[in-house]
C-alpha positions in Angstrom: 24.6 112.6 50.5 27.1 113.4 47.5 28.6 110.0 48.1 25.1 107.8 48.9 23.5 109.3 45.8 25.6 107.5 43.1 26.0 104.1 44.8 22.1 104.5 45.0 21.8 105.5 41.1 23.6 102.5 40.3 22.1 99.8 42.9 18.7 100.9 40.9 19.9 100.5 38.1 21.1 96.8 38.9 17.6 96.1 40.5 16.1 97.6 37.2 18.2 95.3 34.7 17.6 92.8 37.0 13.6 92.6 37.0 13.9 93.2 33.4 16.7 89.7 33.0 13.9 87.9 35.1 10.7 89.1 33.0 12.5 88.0 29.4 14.5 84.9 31.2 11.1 83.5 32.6 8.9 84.2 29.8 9.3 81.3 27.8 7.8 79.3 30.2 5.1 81.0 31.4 4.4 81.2 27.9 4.1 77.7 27.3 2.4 76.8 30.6 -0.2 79.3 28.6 -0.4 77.3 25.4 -0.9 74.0 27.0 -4.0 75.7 28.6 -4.9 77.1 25.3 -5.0 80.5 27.2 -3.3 83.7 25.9 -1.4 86.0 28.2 -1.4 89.8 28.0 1.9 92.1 28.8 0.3 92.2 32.3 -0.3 89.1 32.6 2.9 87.9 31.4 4.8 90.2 33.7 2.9 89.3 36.8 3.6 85.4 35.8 7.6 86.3 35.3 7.6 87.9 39.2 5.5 85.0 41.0 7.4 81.0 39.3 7.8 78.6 41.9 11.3 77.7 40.3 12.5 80.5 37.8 15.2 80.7 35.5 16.4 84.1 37.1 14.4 84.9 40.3 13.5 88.6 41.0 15.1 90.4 43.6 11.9 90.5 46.0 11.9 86.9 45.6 15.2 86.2 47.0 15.2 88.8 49.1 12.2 87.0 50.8 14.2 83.7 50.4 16.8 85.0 52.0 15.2 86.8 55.1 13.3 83.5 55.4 16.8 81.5 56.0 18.4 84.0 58.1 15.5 85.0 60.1 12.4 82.4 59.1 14.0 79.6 60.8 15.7 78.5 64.1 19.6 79.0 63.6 19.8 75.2 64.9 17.4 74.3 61.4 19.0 72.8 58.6 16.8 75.1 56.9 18.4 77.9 57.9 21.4 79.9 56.3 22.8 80.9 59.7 23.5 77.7 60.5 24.6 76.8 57.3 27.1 79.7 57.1 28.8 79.2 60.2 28.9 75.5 58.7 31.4 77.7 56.4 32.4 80.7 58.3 34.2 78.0 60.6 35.9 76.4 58.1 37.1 79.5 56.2 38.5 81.1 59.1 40.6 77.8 59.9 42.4 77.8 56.3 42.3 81.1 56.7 44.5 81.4 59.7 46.6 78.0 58.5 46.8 80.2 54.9 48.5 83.5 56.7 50.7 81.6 59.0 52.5 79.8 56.0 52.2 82.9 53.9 54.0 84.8 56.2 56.5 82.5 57.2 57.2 81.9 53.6 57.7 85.6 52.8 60.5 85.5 56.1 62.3 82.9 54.3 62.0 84.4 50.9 63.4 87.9 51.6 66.1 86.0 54.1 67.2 83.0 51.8 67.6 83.3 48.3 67.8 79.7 48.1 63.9 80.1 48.9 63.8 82.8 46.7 64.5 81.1 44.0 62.5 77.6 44.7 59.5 78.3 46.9 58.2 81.6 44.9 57.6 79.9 41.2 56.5 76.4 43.3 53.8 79.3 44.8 52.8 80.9 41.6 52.8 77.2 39.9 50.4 76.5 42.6 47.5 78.9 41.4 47.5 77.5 38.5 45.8 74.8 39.0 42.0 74.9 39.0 40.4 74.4 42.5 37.8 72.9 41.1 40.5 70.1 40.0 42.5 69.7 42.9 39.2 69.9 45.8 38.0 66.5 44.7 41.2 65.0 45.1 42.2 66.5 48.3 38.6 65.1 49.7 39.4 61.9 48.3 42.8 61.6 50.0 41.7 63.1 53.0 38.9 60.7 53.6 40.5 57.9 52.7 43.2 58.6 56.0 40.1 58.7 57.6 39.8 62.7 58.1 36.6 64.2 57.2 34.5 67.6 58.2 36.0 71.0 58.7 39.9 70.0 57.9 39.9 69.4 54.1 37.8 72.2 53.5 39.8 74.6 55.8 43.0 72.6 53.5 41.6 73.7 50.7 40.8 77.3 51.9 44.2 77.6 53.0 45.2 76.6 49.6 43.5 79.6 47.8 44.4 82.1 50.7 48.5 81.4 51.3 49.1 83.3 47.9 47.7 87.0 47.6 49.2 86.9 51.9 52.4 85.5 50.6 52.8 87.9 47.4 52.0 90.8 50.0 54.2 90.1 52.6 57.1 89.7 50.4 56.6 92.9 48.8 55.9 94.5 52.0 59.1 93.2 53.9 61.3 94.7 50.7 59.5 98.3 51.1 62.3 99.3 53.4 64.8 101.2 51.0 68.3 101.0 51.0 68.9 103.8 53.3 66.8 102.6 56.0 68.8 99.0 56.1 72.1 101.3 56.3 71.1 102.8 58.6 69.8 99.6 60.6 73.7 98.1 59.9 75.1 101.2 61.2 73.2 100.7 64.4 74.5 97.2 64.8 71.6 95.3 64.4 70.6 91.6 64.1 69.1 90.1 60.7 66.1 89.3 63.6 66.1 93.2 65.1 66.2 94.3 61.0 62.7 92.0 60.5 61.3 93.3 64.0 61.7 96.6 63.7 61.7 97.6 60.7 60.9 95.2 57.9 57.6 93.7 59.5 56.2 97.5 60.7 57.2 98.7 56.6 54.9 95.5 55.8 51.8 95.7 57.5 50.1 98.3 55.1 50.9 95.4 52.7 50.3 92.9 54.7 46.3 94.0 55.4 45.5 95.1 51.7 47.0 91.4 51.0 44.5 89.9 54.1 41.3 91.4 52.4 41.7 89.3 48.9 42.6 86.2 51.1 40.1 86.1 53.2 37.4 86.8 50.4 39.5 83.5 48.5 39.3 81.5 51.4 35.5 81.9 51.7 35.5 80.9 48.1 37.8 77.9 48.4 35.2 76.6 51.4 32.5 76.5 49.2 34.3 75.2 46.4 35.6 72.5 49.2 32.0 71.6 50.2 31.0 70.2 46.3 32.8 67.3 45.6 31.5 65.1 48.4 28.0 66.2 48.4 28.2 68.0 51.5 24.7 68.0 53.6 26.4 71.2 55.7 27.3 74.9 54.4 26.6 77.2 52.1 27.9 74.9 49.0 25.7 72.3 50.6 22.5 74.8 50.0 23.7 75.4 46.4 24.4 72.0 45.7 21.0 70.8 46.6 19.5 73.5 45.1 20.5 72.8 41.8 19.5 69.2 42.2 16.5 70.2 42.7 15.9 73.0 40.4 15.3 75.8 43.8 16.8 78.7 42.0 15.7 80.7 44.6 17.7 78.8 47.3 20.6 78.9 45.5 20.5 82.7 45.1 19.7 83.2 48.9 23.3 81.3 49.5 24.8 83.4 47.1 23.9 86.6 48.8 24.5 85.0 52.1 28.1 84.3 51.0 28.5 87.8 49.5 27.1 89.3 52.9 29.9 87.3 54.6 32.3 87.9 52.9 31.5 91.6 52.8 31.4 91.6 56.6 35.1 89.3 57.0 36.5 92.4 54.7 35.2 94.9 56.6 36.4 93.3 59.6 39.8 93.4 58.6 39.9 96.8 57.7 38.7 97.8 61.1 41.2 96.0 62.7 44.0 97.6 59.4 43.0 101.4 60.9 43.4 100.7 64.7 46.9 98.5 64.1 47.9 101.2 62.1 46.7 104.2 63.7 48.2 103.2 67.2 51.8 102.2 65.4 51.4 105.6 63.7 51.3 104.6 59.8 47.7 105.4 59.2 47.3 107.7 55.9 
């Protein structure tokens, strides 16, 4: 209870701020709605107009939380309508750069920590590389892709990847240098390979690493999906709902993707750090 209490205290006072952004956001027009019918509203009146617009500036919480239960559990998950078959639309693709985005992560970090050469070439290319603004390079990467004739999950899952390689990269290499200077001794006394130093002790001192490294990917990956599903005017995923949404002026729909994305990515977090406590809990390095 000591622990629920606060979260709750704050939650209620988002919700609270929240009603109180959509009352003030969505007056003006239900004010002028008013004087065009040469009607005046009362405080009461006003309020209950505020909580109730078709398309508000800012819509209340009930009102996307009923646009949001209506696309994940209103509609048949094989609807266009809904938002369970909209995020798997993304889930798919974020999981793909996801995995592409860990792979060369971690087999940069082996070369880094192994080769100087790499050291000294790959890591500022990498750093150089998150500089640039998504929102720049996903139109071109679309472009490119669909002019080689390659359209549908792979550029998005590209430019997932894109956003996810780094924090995994950055991790790892920090994690594979953990191992102090005693420990590598110690490995050199025993004999062992550059290949038995990695195995056995460089990649086990890097998982903690590793996993805390995993969690900010993954969220980046779900980000760079989205971002990826803009440009072209995708009809499929989550950027898809927002995009069309603000076409069309469906606040509400747009906030329902939001939260579904949020509640993804919440869940593809979480997942990771169940699978971080049993890895590490069977290899023994659990705090």
């Amino acid at each position: 209870m000591n622990r629920i209490l606060p979260v709750l205290t704050v939650l209620l006072a988002i919700v609270a701020i929240w009603y109180l952004a959509a009352v003030w956001m969505n007056a003006p027009w239900a004010r002028d709605q008013a004087a065009r019918a040469g009607v005046e509203l009362t405080t009461a009146e006003l309020v209950a107009d505020t909580m109730g617009q078709q398309r508000p500036v800012l819509p209340a919480p009930h009102q996307v939380a009923a646009g949001l239960w209506d696309g994940l559990a209103g509609q048949a998950v094989t609807s266009r309508r809904s938002l369970v078959w909209h995020g798997w639309i993304t889930l798919s693709a974020t999981l793909a750069g996801f995995a592409i985005g860990t792979a060369a992560g971690v087999l940069l970090a082996v070369g880094i920590v192994h080769n100087r050469a790499m050291d000294m070439s790959i890591m500022p290319w990498a750093v150089a590389s998150q500089t640039v603004p998504i929102l720049a390079i996903a139109p071109m990467v679309i472009v490119v892709f669909a002019s080689a004739g390659v359209t549908g999950l792979l550029p998005k899952a590209f430019i997932s990847a894109w956003l996810s390689f780094f924090p995994v990269l950055v991790g790892m290499v920090k994690g594979l240098r953990a191992p102090d200077a005693m420990q590598l001794d110690l490995m050199r006394s025993w004999n062992a390979s550059g290949g038995q130093v990695l195995r056995y002790l460089r990649l086990p001192s890097s998982l903690p690493y590793l996993f805390a490294s995993l969690k900010v990917a993954i969220a980046a990956a779900l980000v760079g999906t989205i971002v990826a599903e803009l440009p072209a005017g995708a009809t499929q995923g989550l950027g898809a709902r927002l995009l069309s949404g603000s076409y069309y002026g469906q606040t509400i729909q747009i906030w329902a993707a939001l939260f579904t994305a949020a509640i993804m990515a919440a869940g593809l977090v979480w997942l990771i750090g169940l699978i971080e406590r049993v890895v590490l809990t069977r290899m023994g390095l659990a705090r």
